[in-house]
C-alpha positions, 0 to 999 in steps of 0.5 A: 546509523545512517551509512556514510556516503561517497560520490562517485564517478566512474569513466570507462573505455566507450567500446568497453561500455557493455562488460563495464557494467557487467562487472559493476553489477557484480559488484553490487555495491553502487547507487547509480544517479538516474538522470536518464529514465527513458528510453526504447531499452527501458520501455521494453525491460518494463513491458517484461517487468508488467507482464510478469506481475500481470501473470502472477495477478491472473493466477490470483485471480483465477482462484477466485469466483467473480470478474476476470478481465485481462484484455489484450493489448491493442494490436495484439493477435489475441485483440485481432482474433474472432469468435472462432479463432478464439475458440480454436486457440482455447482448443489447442492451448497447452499449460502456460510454461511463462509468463507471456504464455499465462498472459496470453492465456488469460486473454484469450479466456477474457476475449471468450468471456466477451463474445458470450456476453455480447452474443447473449445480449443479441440473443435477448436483443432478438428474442421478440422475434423468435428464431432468426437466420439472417442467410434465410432472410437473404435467400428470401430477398434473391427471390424477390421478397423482401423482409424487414424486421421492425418494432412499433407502438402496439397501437401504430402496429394494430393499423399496419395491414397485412403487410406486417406480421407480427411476433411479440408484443411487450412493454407497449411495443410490438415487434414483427416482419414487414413483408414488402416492397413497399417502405417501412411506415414511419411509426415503425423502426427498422431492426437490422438483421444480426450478422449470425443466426440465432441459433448460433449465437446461443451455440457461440455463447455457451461453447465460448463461455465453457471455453473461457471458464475451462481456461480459468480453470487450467489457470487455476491449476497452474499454482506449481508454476508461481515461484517461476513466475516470481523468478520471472519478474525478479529477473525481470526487474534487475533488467529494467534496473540494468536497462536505466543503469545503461542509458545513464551511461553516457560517452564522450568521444571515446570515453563512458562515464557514470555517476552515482553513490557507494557507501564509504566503507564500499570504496577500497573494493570498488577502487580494486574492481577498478584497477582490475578492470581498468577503470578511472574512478574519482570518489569524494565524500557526498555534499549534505546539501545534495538531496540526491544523496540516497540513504542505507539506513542500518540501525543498532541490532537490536532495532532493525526489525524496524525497518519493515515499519519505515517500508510500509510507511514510506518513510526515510530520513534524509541523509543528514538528519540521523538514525531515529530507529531507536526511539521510534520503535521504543516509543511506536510500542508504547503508543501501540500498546496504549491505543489496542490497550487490552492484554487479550487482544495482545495475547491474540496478536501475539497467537497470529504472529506465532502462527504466521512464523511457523507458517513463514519458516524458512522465509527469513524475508518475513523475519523483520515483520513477525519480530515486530508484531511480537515485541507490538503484542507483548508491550500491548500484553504488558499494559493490559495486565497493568491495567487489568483489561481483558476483553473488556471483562469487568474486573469482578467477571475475571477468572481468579487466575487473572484478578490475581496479577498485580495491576496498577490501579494508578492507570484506573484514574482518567486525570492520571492518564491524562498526566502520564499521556502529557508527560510521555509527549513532554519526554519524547520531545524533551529527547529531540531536543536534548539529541540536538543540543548534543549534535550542535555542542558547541555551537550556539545553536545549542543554547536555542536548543535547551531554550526550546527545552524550557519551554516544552516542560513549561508548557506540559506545567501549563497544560496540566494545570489546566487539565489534571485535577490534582496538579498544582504549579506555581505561575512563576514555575510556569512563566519562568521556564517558558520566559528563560526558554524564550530568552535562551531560543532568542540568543542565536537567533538575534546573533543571525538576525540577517538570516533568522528574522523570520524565525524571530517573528514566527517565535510567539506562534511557534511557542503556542504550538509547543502546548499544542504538541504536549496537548497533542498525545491526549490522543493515547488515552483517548482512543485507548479509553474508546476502545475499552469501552467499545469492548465493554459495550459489545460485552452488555449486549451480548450477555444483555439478549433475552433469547432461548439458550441455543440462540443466545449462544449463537448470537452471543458468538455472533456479536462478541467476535463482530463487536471485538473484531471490529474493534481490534481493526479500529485499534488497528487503524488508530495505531496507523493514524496516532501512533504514526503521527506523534514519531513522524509529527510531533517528535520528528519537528522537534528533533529536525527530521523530514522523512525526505530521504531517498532509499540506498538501491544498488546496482546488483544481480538479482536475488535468487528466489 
């Protein structure tokens, strides 16, 4: 069920202000309105909140091989340091105890990591002209002789004279000194000495590079300090929640007030919170046309795992438009199972899950999710047992222990598929309606529900007239249920024609996108027919090879775990993309559902991790 809410509003004395919300926060029971969501305290509680996650990013980031960048902020000490400040930091630094000091260390190793790759590219820049000391050059000139490194055409720097010393010569260039008082000749171009010399930059760049790569290590090593750093961000967090709760606090005069929402069943204990602490609290029953209502969704027991669906999905209805947990989950099972459709890839989803909850015991946060997965792998099981698919493996190939288990051969017949696909979209949506029509009883409005009914079951006759070879309805079956469900929709609305004009005009269209939606669940044999013939194909191939045995084995291995890995994830992505289209499209506009809501977030004391 969707949990009643109550407005509220909450006055307290201004002086009193800062232990009002402590006190509030303990009770944790109250959904604070954010009209308010700047300000310095905030800002100050998200930088906390940033450099926690950044700190728990470096050392994930520190395991692995490739690119590790953490730049400093600009204005920072680290941004400010040079080449050897840096270094000397990396020297002194002692394990990371916090999250600033994680960060700081991953800065400083990023900062390393720059000045090796820019004192590399000065070395490559001057490497045509061998070893270079700018402070030699500077001495040279104290003493009356000048010289300028240049670079040229090979064929204007064969004419330059004795004047010019040349080094290297590459790519159609030459690079050497001009040694003179007198200009540079204009073919020639003036290369700046380099602010060290050449030897200390190849000594800079290895010192900072093992430096960087020693910091990356010792980060790497820091793996005991990550339940600090998630109690870090966690504590972290509640500030930022307690910072924005604060600037919604507003005073008037000697007065602060604060509006938000607490479940109804939560007002009796805030109002003795209140009385204890002095508060004046004022709760009325939360308006359904507010959309800032926020939304505790508490399904049946049985259906609560998935909630971890909606939150991965993003999804929530709003306030008033009721609990569909039940027949989401009933019915994201069944589509899950149909679009995977093969019992041996259930029985590995299932092995994964079985696995991930004994790797996740003692993490009842992970329960939800491995409770899903499992009842997902076991309809996903069932259905590839009653329809005999395993692996793709033709029937004949099976061992005797599996051709033993009863299938339903029924399910072997595209036209029977096609019929059971139209025939769940027909009951799926026939159950938004009738959900409704039992809501809105009664009221008229419930007629234009049963109308639409009508015309859902006159349609799926209609479609698999069209597509099912085998069914047969008369035309008058047809036209009557979808006449009579037009009559029956047009009752109400020609009763508020003032208000429902548009609804009337927009029918006809309305009427063909119904046998659009029974069309629309096709999707389940589809794919689930592409995927078992993905799986058989890659079987072919794979016993097709004409190899010597030692490679055939390799290569058979090679492509059934490419070939059926590949297609588990495809099954994977059709289940995200059908299976969540047909619960938050198909049935969700017929049964009135937005996914508008915004979630139920107390103000509370952080959970201890």
């Amino acid at each position: 069920m969707i949990v009643p809410m109550s407005r509220l509003t909450l006055l307290c004395a201004a002086s009193e202000r800062s232990s009002a919300l402590t006190a509030l926060r303990a009770l944790g029971c109250v959904h604070v309105g954010l009209e308010v969501r700047d300000g310095e305290g905030i800002r100050r509680a998200a930088a906390k909140v940033a450099a926690a996650e950044q700190a728990l990013r470096v050392l994930d980031a520190a395991k692995k091989e490739g690119a590790f960048v953490f730049r400093p902020e600009a204005g920072s000490p680290v941004a400010a340091m040079d080449a050897e400040a840096l270094l000397a930091a990396a020297r002194e630094a002692a394990a990371p105890a916090s999250a600033a000091e994680v960060n700081r260390l991953a800065a400083i190793a990023t900062r390393l990591g720059e000045e090796a790759f820019s004192a590399t590219l000065t070395l490559r820049r001057y490497a045509p002209f061998g070893e270079v000391d700018p402070a030699a050059v500077s001495a040279l000139a104290a003493e009356g002789i000048r010289v300028t490194l240049f670079k040229a055409p090979a064929k204007a720097a064969a004419a330059l004279g004795p004047d010019a010393y040349l080094f290297r010569a590459e790519a159609g260039f030459a690079y050497g000194a001009w040694i003179s008082g007198e200009p540079l000749p204009a073919d020639c171009e003036a290369i700046p000495l380099p602010e060290r010399a050449t030897p200390a930059l190849r000594r800079l760049a290895d010192e900072a590079s093992a430096a960087a790569a020693a910091l990356k290590a010792r980060l790497a090593d820091c793996e005991a300090l990550r339940p600090a750093l998630c109690r870090e961000a966690a504590a972290a967090s509640a500030d930022r929640a307690a910072a924005e709760v604060a600037a919604n606090l507003r005073e008037a005069g000697a007065v602060a007030y604060l509006r938000g929402y607490v479940p109804a069943r939560a007002v009796e204990a805030l109002l003795a919170k209140a009385k204890a602490e002095g508060w004046g609290v004022v709760t009325e029953a939360a308006d359904p046309d507010d959309p800032n209502v926020p939304v505790l969704l508490e399904p049946p027991r049985g259906f609560r795992a998935i909630g971890v669906v909606f939150k991965g999905l993003g999804i929530l209805p709003g306030y008033t438009e009721g609990d569909v947990s039940i027949p989401f989950y009933a019915f994201f099972s069944l589509f899950f199972a149909m679009l995977v459709g093969d019992a041996g890839y259930g029985a590995l989803m299932l092995a994964a899950t079985v696995a991930a909850a004994i790797g996740l015991r003692g993490k009842p946060a992970a329960r939800p999710a491995l409770i899903v997965f499992a009842v997902f792998s076991l309809a996903t099981i069932l259905w590839g047992v009653l329809s005999g698919t395993y692996f793709g493996i033709a029937k004949a190939a099976l061992p005797a222990c599996l051709t033993a288990i009863p299938t339903v051969g029924w399910l072997g017949q595209d036209a029977n598929m096609m019929f059971l696909c139209f025939l769940i979209g027909a009951l799926h949506i026939s159950l938004a309606r009738i959900w409704n029509a039992i809501l809105l009883a009664p009221h008229l409005k419930m007629v234009g529900e049963l109308g639409w009914l009508g015309v859902t079951w006159g349609m799926f006759t209609v479609v698999c007239n069209i597509v099912v070879a085998w069914f047969s309805a008369p035309v008058g079956l047809m036209a009557g249920l979808v006449g009579v469900g037009v009559v029956l929709i047009l009752v109400p609305l020609v009763k508020d024609i003032r208000h429902e004009g548009v609804s009337i005009g927009m029918l006809p269209l309305n009427v063909i996108s119904a046998m659009g939606d029974i069309i629309s669940y096709v999707r389940l044999f589809a794919v689930g027919l592409a995927s078992v013939k993905v799986a058989e194909n890659f079987n072919a191939m794979a016993l097709g090879l004409d190899l010597p045995f030692a490679l055939r084995v390799v290569a058979v291995v090679a492509i059934l775990l490419v070939g059926h890995g590949l297609n588990l994830a495809m099954g994977a992505l059709g289940v995200l993309v059908h299976a969540v289209r047909l619960n938050t499209l198909e049935f969700s506009n017929a049964k009135g559902i937005t996914w508008s809501g915004q979630p139920y977030v107390p103000f509370c004391q952080p959970q201890q991790q």
